[in-house]
Legacy VTK file of the C-alpha trace (Angstrom):
# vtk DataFile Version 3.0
C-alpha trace
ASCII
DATASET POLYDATA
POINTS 83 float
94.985 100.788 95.656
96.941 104.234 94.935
100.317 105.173 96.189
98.073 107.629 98.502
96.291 104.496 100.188
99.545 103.711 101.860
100.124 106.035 104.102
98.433 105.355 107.015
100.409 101.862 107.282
103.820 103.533 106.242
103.571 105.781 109.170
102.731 103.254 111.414
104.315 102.048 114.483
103.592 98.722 113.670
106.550 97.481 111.568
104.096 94.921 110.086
102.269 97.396 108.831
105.146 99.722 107.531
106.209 96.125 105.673
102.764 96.091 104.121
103.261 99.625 103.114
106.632 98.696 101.480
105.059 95.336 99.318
102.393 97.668 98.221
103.960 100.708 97.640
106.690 98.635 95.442
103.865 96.249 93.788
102.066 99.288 92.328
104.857 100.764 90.822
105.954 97.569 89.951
102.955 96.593 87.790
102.414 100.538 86.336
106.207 99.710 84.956
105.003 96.301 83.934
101.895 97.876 82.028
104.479 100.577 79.930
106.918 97.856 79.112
103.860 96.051 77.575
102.241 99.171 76.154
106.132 100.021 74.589
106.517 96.479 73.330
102.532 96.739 71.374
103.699 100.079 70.100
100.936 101.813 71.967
102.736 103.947 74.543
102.086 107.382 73.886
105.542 108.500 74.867
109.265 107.424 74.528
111.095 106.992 77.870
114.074 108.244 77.993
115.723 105.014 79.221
116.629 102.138 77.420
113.787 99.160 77.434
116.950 97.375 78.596
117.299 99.586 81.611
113.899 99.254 82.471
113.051 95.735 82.283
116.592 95.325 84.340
114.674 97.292 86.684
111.105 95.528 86.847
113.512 92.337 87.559
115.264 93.628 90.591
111.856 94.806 91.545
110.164 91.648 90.909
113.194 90.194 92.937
112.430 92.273 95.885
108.988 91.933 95.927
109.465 87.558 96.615
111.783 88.839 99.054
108.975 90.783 100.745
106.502 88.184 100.225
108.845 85.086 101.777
109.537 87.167 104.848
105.677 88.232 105.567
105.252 84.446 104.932
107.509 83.854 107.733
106.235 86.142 109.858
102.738 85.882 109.502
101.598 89.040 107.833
99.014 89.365 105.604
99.594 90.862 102.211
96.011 91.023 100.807
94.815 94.440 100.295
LINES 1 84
83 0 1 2 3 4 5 6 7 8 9 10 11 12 13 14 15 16 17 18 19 20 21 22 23 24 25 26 27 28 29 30 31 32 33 34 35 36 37 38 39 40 41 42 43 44 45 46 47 48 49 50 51 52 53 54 55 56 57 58 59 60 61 62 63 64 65 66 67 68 69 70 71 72 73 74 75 76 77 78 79 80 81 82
């Protein structure tokens, strides 16, 4: 699933559907950050960020962080999260 593929359920009137839009929107940038900080910590990113690794594994965290958040309350509620 791409960024794109979210659309339809972000402009939903369904707010279950706009929540599924936020888990996945903020799962696939979460693992595309995960997938640098590994690349950067192999030494096979072909780039340097501009940010600290510090920064951006602070980041990933919070993002991690919010992510269970999203997952507990779809839980809660019911929703399904598979794609």
């Amino acid at each position: 699933m791409e960024l794109k593929d979210t659309v339809d359920l972000m402009n939903s009137e369904d707010y279950n559907d706009r929540l599924k839009a936020e888990y996945f929107q903020t799962k696939i940038r979460y693992d595309k950050l995960h997938k640098m900080l590994v690349k950067r910590a192999a030494g096979t990113l072909d780039f340097e960020p501009k940010c600290s690794v510090a920064l951006l594994t602070e980041q990933k965290r919070y993002m991690g962080e919010y992510l269970r958040v999203l997952e507990t309350r779809a839980e809660i509620e019911g929703i399904d999260l598979s794609m």
